[in-house]
Wavefront OBJ file of the C-alpha trace (Angstrom):
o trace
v 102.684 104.636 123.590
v 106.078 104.111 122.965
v 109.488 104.112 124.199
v 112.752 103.609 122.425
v 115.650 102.649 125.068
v 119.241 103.039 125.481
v 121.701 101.019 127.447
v 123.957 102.254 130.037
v 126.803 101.664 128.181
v 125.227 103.132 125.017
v 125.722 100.137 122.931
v 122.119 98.973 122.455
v 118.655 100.230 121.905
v 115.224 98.598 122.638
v 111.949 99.134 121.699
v 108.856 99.164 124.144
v 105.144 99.562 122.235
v 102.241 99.463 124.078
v 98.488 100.264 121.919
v 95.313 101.587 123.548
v 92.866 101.130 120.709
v 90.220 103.536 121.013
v 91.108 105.216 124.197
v 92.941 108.380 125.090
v 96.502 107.698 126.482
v 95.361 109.368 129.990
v 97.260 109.422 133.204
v 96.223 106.173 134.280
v 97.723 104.321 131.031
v 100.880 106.485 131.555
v 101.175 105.177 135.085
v 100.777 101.327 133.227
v 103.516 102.196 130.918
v 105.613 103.220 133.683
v 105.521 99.971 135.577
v 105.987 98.492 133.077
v 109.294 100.223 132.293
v 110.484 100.081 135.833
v 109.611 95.966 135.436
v 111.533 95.683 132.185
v 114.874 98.493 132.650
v 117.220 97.905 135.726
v 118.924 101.046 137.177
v 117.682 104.643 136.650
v 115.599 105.232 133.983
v 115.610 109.339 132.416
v 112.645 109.883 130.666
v 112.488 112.216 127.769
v 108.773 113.370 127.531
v 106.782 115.682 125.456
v 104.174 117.651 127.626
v 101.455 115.908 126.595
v 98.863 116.617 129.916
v 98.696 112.664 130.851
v 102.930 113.341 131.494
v 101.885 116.137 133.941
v 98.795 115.132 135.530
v 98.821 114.611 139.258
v 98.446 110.882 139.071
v 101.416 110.905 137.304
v 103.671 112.871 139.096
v 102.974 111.338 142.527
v 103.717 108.040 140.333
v 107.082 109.335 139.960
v 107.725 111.136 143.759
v 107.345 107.136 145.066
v 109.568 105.702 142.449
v 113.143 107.903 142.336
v 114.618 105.536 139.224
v 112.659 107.134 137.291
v 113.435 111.184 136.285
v 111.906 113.030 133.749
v 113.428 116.030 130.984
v 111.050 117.689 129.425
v 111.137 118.293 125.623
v 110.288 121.972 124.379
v 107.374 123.124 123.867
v 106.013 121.790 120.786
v 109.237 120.437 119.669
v 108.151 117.283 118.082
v 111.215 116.940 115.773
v 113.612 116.336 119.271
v 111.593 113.197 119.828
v 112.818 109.974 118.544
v 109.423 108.291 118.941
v 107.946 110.739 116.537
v 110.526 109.222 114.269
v 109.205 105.825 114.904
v 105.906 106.375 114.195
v 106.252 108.250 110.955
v 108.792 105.283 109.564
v 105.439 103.087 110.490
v 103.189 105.214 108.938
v 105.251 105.843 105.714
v 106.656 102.015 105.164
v 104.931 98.894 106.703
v 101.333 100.672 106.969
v 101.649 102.607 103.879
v 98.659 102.144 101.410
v 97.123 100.044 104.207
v 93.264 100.065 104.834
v 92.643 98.636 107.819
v 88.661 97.370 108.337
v 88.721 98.400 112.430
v 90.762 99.634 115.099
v 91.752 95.879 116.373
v 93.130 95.529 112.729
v 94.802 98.537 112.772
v 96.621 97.628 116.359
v 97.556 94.415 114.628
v 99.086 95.971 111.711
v 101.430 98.239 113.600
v 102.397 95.612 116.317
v 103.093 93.074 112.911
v 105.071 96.634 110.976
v 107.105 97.308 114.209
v 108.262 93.457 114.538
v 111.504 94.459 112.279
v 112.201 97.317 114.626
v 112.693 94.859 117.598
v 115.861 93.448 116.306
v 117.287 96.648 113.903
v 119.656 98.781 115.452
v 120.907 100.872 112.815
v 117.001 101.868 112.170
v 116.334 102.668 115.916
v 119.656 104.732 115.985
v 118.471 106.459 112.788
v 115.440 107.494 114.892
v 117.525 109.300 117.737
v 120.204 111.131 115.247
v 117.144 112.412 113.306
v 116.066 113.782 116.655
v 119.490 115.377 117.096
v 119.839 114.479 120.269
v 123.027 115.189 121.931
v 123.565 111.153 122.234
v 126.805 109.637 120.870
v 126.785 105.955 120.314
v 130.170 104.137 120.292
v 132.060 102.728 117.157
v 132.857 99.571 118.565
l 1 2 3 4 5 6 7 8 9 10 11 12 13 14 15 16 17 18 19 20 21 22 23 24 25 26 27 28 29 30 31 32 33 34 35 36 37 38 39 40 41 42 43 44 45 46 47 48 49 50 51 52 53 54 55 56 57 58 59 60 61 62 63 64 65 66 67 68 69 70 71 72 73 74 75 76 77 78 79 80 81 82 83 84 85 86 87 88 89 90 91 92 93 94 95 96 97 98 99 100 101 102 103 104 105 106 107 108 109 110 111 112 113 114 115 116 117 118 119 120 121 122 123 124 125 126 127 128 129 130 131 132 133 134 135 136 137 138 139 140 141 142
């Protein structure tokens, strides 16, 4: 799962990655993710979700009725192109994992966490991510 963040004041963008090697990203690893976003983001946090069924289960949204920080906007219907992560995980595919081979799935995890370590600390690439999404976002000059 990921997340790509933006600041209040729209100056700066994180990155949060979290990899379930051969499991299904179900409601109860959704729920995991959340914490962890509500442990890591102060203030409200808007999520922008696809409808994947884990982000609608009922685990999930009573998740979400106990913890008001957090709201949730809903992507279109297979609409994968409005979703910044998508972005993110093509650039992975296409550049640091390209022509890799990877022997199992704990290699595999490994190589993305290892490919995503430049996307930590590169702005202009994570902002490339949410103008390819056309989002209606505007980031400052200064």
């Amino acid at each position: 799962m990921g997340a790509i963040t933006l600041s209040p004041r729209r100056r700066r963008l994180g990155l949060l990655l979290r990899l379930h090697p051969d499991q299904a990203i179900n409601q109860e690893r959704v729920v995991e993710f959340l914490r962890q976003l509500l442990r890591h983001l102060p203030g409200p946090i808007v999520l922008l979700w696809d409808r994947l069924p884990a982000h609608r289960g009922t685990q999930v949204k009573k998740f979400l009725a106990r913890h008001p920080r957090l709201q949730v906007e809903y992507f279109p219907a297979y609409a994968p192109e409005y979703d910044p992560v998508e972005y993110l995980w093509s650039w992975l595919k296409t550049n640091p994992l390209a022509n890799r081979c990877a022997p199992d799935l704990d290699q595999l995890a490994d190589d993305v966490l290892n490919g995503s370590e430049p996307l930590f600390r590169n702005q202009q690439l994570l902002r490339s991510f949410v103008h390819a999404a056309t989002l209606p976002i505007q980031f400052p000059t200064s």
